[in-house]
LODREN-540876 format. One record per residue (C-alpha): x, y, z. Coordinates in nm, 2 decimals. Layout:
// LODREN-540876
X	Y	Z
...
// end
This chain:
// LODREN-540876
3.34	22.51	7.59
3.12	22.78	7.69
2.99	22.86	8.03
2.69	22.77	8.15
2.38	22.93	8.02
2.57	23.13	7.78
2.31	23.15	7.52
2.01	23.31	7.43
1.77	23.37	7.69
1.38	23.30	7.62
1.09	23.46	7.51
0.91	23.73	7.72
1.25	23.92	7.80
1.40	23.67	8.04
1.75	23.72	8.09
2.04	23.53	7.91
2.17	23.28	8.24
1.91	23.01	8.20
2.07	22.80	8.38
1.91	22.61	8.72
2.24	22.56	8.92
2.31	22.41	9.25
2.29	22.68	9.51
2.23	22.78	9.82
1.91	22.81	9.82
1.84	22.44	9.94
1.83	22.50	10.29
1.48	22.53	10.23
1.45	22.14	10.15
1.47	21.84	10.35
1.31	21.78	10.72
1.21	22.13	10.77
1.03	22.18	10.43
0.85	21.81	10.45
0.67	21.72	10.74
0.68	21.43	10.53
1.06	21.34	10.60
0.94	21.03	10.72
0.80	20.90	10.39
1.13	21.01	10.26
1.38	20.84	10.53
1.26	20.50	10.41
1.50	20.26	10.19
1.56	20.44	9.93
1.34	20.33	9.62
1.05	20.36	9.84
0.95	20.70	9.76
0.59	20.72	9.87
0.36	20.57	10.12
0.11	20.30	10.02
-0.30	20.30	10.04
-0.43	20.02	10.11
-0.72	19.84	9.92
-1.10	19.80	10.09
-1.19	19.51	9.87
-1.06	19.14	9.88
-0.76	19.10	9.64
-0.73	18.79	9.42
-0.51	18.52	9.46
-0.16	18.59	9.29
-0.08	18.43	8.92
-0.47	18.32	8.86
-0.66	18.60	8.60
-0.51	18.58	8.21
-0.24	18.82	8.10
-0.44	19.07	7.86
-0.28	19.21	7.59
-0.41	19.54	7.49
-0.55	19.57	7.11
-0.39	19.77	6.83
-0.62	20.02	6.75
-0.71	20.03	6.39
-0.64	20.33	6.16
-0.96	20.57	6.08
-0.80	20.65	5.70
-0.49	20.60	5.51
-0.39	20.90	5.29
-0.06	21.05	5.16
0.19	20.82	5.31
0.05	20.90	5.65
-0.20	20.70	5.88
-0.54	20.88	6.08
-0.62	20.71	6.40
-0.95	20.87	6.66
-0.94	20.78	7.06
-1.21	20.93	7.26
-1.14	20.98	7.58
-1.42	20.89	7.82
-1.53	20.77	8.14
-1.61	20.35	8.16
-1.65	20.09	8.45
-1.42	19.81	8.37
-1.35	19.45	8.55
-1.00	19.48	8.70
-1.05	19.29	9.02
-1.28	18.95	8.90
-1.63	19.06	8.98
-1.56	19.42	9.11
-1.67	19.66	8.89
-1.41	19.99	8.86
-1.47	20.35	8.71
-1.21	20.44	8.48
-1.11	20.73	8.27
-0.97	20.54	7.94
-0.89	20.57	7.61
-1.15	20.39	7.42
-1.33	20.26	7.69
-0.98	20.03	7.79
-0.69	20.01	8.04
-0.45	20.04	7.92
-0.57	20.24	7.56
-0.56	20.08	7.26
-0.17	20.06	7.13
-0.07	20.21	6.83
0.12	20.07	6.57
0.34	20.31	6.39
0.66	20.30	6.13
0.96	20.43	6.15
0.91	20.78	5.90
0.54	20.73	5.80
0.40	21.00	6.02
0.07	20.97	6.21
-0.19	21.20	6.30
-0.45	21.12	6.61
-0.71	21.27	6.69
-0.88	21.31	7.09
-1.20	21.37	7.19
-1.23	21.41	7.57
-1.60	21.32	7.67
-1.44	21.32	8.01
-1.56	21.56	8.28
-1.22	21.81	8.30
-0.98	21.90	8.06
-0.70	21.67	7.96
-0.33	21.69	7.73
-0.18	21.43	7.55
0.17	21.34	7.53
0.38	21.15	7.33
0.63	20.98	7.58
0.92	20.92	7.44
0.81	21.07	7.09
1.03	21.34	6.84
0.72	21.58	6.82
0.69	21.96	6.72
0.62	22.14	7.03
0.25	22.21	6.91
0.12	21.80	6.95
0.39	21.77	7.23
0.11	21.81	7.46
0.24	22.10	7.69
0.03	22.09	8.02
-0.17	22.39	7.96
-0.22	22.31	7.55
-0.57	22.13	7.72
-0.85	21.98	7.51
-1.14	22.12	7.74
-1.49	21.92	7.77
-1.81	22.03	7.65
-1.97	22.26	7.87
-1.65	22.34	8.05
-1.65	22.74	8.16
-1.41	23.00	8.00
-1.32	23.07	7.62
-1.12	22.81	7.48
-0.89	22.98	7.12
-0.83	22.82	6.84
-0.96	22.55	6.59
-1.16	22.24	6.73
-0.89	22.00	6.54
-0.62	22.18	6.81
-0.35	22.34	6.54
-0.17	22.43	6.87
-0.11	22.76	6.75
-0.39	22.94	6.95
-0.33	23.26	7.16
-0.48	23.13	7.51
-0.54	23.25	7.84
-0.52	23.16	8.21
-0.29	22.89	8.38
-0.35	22.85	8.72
-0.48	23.23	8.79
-0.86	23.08	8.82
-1.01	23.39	8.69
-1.26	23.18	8.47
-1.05	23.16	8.15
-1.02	22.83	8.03
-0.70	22.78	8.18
-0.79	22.92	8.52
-1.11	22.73	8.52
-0.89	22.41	8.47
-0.64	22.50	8.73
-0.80	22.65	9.00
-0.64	22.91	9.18
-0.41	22.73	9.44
-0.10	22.88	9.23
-0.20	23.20	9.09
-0.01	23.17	8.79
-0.10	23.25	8.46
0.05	23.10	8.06
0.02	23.39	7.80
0.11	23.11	7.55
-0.11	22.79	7.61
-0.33	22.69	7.35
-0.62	22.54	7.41
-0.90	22.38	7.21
-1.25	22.30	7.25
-1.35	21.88	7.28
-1.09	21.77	6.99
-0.70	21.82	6.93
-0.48	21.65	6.65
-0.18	21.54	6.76
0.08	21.47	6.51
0.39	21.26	6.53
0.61	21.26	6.24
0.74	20.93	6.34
1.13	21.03	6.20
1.31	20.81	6.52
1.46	20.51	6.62
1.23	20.19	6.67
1.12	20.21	7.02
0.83	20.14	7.27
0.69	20.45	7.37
0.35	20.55	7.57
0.13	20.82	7.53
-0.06	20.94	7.85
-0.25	21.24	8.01
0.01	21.55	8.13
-0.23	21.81	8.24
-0.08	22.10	8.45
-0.10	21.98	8.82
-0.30	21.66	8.78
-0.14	21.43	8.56
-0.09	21.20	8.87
-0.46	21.12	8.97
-0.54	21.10	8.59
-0.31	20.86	8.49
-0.41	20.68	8.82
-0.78	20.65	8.68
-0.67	20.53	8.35
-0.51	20.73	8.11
-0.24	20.54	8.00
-0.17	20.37	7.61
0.13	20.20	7.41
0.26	20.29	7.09
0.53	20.12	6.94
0.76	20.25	6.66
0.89	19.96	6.38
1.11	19.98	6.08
1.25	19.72	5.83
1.60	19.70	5.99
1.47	19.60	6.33
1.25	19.36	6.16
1.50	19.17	5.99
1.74	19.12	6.29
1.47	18.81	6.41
1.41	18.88	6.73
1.09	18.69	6.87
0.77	18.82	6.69
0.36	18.78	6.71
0.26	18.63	6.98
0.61	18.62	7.13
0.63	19.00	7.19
0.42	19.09	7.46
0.38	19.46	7.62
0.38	19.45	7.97
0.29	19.79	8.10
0.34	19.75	8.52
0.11	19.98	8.70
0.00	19.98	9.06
-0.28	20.06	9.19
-0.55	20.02	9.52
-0.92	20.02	9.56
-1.18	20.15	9.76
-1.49	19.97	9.91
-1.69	20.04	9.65
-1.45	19.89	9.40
-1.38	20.24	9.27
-1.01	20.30	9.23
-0.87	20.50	9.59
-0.65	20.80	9.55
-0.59	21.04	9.78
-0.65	21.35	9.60
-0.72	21.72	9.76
-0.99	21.78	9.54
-1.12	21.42	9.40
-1.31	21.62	9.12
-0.99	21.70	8.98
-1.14	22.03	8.94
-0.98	22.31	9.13
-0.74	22.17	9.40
-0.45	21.97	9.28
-0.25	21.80	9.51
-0.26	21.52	9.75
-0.28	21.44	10.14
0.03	21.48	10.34
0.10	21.13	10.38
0.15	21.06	10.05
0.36	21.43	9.93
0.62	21.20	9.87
0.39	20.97	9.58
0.14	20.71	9.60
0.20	20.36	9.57
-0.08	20.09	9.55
-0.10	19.76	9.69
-0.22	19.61	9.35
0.00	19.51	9.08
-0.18	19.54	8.77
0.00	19.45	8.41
-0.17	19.50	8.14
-0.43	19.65	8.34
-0.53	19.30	8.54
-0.38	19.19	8.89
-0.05	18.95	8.92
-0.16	18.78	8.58
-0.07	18.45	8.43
0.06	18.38	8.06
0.12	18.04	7.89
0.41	18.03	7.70
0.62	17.80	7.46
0.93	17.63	7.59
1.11	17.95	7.35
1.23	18.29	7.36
1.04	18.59	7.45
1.07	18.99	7.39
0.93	19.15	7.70
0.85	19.50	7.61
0.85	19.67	8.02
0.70	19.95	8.08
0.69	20.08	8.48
0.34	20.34	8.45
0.31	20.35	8.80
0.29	20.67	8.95
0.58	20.63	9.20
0.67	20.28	9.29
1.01	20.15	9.14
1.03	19.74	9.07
1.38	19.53	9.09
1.25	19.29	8.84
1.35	18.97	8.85
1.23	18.62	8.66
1.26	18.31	8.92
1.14	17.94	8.82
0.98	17.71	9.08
1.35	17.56	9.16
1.46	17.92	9.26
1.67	17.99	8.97
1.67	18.30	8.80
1.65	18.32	8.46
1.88	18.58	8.25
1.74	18.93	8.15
1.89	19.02	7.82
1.85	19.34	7.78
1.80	19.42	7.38
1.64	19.79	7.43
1.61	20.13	7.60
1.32	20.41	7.64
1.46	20.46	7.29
1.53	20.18	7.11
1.76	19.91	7.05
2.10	19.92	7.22
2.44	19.86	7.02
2.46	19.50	7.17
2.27	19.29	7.43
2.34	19.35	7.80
2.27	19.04	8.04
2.09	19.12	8.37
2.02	18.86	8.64
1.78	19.15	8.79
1.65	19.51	8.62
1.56	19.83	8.79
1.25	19.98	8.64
1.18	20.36	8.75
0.84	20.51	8.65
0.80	20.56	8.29
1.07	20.38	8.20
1.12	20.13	7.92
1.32	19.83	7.90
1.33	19.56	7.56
1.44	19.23	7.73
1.45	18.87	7.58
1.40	18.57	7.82
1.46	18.25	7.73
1.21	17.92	7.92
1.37	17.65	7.65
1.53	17.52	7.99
1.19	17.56	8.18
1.00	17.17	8.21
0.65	17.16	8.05
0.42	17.26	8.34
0.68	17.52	8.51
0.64	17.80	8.65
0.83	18.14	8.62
0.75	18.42	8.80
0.82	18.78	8.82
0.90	18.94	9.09
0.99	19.26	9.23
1.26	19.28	9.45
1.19	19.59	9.61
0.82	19.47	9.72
0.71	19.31	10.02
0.41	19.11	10.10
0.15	19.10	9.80
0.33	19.40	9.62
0.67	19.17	9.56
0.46	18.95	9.32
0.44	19.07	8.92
0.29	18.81	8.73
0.40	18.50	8.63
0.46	18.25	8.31
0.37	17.86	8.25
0.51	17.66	8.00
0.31	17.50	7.84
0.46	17.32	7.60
0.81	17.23	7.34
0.80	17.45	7.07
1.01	17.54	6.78
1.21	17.87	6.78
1.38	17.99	6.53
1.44	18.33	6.63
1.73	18.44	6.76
1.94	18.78	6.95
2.20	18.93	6.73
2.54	19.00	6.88
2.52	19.34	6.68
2.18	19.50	6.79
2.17	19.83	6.59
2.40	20.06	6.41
2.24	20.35	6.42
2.33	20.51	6.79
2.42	20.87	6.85
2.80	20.89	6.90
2.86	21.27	7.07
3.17	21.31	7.27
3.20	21.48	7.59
3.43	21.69	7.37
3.16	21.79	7.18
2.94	21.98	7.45
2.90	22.34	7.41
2.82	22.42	7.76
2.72	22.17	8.09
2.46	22.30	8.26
2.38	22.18	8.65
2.02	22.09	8.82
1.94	21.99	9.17
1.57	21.78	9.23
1.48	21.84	9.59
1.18	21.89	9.82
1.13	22.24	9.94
0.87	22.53	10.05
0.64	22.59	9.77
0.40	22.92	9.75
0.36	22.85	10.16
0.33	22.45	10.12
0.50	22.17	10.05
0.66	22.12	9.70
0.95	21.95	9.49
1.17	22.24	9.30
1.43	22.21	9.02
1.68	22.39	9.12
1.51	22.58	9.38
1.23	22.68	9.18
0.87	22.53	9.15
0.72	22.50	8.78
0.61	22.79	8.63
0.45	22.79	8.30
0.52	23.15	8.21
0.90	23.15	8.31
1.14	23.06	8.08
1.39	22.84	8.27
1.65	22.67	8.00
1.75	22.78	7.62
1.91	22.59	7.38
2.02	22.61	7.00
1.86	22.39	6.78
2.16	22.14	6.71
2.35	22.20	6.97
2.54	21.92	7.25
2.50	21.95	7.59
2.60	21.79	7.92
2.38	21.82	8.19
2.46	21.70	8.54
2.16	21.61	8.76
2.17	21.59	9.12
1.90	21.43	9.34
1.77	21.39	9.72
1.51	21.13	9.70
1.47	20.91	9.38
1.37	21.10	9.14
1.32	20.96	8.79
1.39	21.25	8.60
1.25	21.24	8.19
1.33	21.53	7.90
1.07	21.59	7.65
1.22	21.57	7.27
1.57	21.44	7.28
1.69	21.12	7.39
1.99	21.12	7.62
2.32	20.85	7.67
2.37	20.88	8.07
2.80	20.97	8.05
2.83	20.90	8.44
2.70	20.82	8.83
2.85	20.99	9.11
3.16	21.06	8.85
3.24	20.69	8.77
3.04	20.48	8.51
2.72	20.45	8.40
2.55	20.09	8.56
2.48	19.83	8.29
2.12	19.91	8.24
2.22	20.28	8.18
2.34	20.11	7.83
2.15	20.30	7.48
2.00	20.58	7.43
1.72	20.68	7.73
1.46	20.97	7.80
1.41	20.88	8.15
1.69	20.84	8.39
1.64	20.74	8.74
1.82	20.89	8.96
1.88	20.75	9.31
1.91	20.89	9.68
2.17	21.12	9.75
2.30	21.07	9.36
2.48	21.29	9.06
2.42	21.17	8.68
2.55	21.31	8.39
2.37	21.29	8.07
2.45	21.40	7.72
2.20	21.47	7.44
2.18	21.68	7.14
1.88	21.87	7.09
1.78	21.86	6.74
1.43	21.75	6.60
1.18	22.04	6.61
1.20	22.41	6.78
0.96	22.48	7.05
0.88	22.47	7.40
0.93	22.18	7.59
0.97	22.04	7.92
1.20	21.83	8.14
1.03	21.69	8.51
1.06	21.42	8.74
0.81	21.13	8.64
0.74	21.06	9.04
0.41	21.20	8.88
0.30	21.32	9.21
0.64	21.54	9.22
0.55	21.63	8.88
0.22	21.80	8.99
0.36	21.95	9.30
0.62	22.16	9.11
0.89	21.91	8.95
0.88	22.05	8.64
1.12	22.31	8.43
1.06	22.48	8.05
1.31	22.43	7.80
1.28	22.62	7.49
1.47	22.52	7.18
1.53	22.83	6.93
// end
């Protein structure tokens, strides 16, 4: 095995040890860094501190579970499907009769879901009518580095100051300027200068991008939302947030509950201000120049709504049958202990079918499921035992007060089922071998001094767009071991991962199948192992606390 960072270093002359070890360096974390220790001394999946709303809040289990639309391709051609989202600015009813701003996709929260098969590739085409510029990415997708929706690659607004390069359709191969360095290139102008920095390699385009996704990967649910540099947090806050989900004719056959027995649940929280408007405690709450957020809440923002589907605790009838809840935790920073309770306090089995990337070997049977921000679970649940009339509710564990409520099911009547869950799940799951690593590398996620603030580093270091921080070889296997102070749900671009081990004994049962987000807890080492085949490019691997995300949490890795 070779040692760590033994390859090729990146572009721009950067030497050839990429790797971010564990050093000595982290003195500079904890207490002394974060005058906001205290937000980070509570339980442990509590990483955060919560706003409160200024609004009344609905009574629990009362508004209709939405289910968001699948948007419609624009044109068919080729073998390969044409979809168009704008992205613009809407007031929508979350709360009944309060009237919200959002930023959307199509004028919706959550966007429109896509519907997409397993090798018929896709292309989709933004608009952004919004007032700032945005990115797209793919969560979750296999995408060439050019639609992978890099945080400077931004689509910039009409109007917007500074010389956007390239086409309008966003080839992604346009030369760029700025970053954060706020010297009114179109990067600067998006950026501000709080960071000074500067990406010789962004790319980015005037109103419109196309995105493509080749769609050559497993069956999965994945979610597309915004990622641009330093304020993906507040903008996925206001809105920007969509499903797509990836089928094939194996997964079809194996008759799993279908139609109207599938339901997306995509769990997000959020609060409110006075004037109905959504409350976030942003520096800067034009999203303009200053990113970051007030002190209290360095550690991420949690709301004291729980939306699904983009409405508060919902209700959904169902038959007395199986259902396939695709899970998807899009909050910022709050982490849920889901569990399904019925009116006679029992709790009802969570059978795990699916990952963040698909179906797992075999099911995996959960009385209760931890969810981290972005990601994914594919469980069955079964009310055949539930009377006509009950009630089950979700609930998380790790809320308290109004926040420990999800949403809940009725039954409303016998039905027949005739679906069933396979013993044998899929076939099709990546097989590498510790054996077959050819090099581990190490990374520490802590809290630490930043440019003179407060910041979250990988391995020491705060994100820096123009530094090359980890090269790979296109094919290769690698173990990486990841070591955490706080929870820290940590997600790699590209390539899916199988999580090898947890503080050097086994993985936990919903570690099962083949993940892009792992969430690691308090205080905890993971090992994961992943080959990194697909595309060559840069990419990116962050925390998803999307608050540590925009305060540094984020590290380039470039596969050559």
């Amino acid at each position: 095995m070779r040692e760590d960072g033994d390859g090729p270093g990146g572009a721009r002359g950067v030497g050839r040890r990429q790797v971010l070890g564990i050093g000595g360096a982290f003195g500079l974390m904890a207490a002394a860094g974060l005058s906001a220790s205290a937000a980070l001394a509570r339980r442990p999946p509590v990483t955060g501190a919560e706003l409160r709303s200024a609004v009344p809040l609905p009574p629990a289990f009362q508004v209709p579970l939405p289910v968001p639309r699948v948007l419609a391709p624009a044109g068919t051609s080729g073998g390969a499907d044409r979809y168009e989202i704008t992205q613009r600015e809407a007031t929508l009813e979350i709360l009944p009769g309060v009237r919200t701003p959002m930023w959307t996709y199509e004028g919706t929260f959550p966007g429109p879901t896509i519907e997409a098969r397993r090798g018929r590739p896709i292309t989709v085409r933004h608009r952004n009518d919004l007032p700032v510029p945005t990115v797209v990415h793919l969560h979750g997708g296999r995408t060439p580095a050019s639609s992978d929706g890099y945080p400077t690659d931004l689509v910039l607004p009409e109007g917007w100051p500074g010389t956007a390069h390239g086409s309008g359709h966003g080839s992604g191969h346009g030369s760029g300027h700025g970053g954060h360095g706020g010297h009114g290139h179109a990067q600067g102008s998006a950026h501000g200068s709080a960071h000074g920095m500067s990406d010789p390699r962004a790319a980015p385009t005037r109103l419109t991008h196309e995105y493509t996704f080749p769609m050559e990967q497993r069956p999965a649910l994945l979610w597309y939302h915004d990622h641009r540099m330093d304020f993906t947090a507040p903008a996925i806050w206001r809105g920007l947030a969509g499903l797509q989900i990836v089928r094939d004719d194996a997964e079809d056959a194996l008759g799993l509950p279908a139609g109207p027995r599938e339901l997306p649940l995509m769990i997000a929280d959020r609060a409110f201000a006075a004037d109905g408007s959504l409350a976030y405690p942003s520096l800067d709450p034009s999203l303009r120049e200053r990113p970051g957020v007030r002190e209290p809440y360095l550690a991420g923002v949690l709301g004291d709504v729980i939306l699904v589907n983009g409405a508060p605790w919902p209700m959904h009838e169902v038959d007395a049958a199986r259902y396939r809840l695709r899970v998807l935790n899009a909050s910022n920073a709050r982490h849920y202990d889901l569990e399904a309770v019925g009116d006679d306090g029992r709790r009802l089995d969570l059978v795990q079918i699916g990952a963040d990337q698909g179906l797992l070997a075999a099911p995996v049977t959960h009385r209760s499921l931890p969810v981290a921000p972005a990601e994914r679970y594919d469980v069955i649940i079964d009310f055949s035992a539930v009377p006509v009339g009950g009630r089950v509710r979700v609930v998380n564990r790790l809320g308290s007060g109004r926040t420990r409520d999800v949403m809940a099911f009725r039954v409303a009547r016998r039905a027949a089922d005739d679906s069933r869950v396979p013993r044998v799940l899929s076939a099709d799951l990546p097989q590498w071998r510790r054996s077959d690593a050819v090099r581990v590398r190490e990374f520490s996620f802590r809290a630490g001094r930043m440019r003179g603030g407060h910041g979250w580093l990988i391995g020491g270091l705060p994100f820096d767009p123009a530094r090359s921080d980890v090269t790979v070889r296109l094919g290769d296997v690698e173990v990486w071991r990841l070591v955490a102070d706080v929870h820290h749900p940590v997600h790699l671009h590209l390539a899916g991962f199988r999580v090898l081990s947890r503080r050097g004994g086994p993985p936990l049962p919903h570690d099962a199948g083949l993940k892009d987000t792992i969430s690691l807890r308090p205080a905890e080492s993971a090992e994961i192992i992943t080959r990194f085949d697909g595309y060559r490019g840069r990419y990116l691997f962050h925390c998803h606390n999307a608050e540590h995300e925009d305060m540094g949490m984020m590290a380039n890795l470039e596969v050559i």
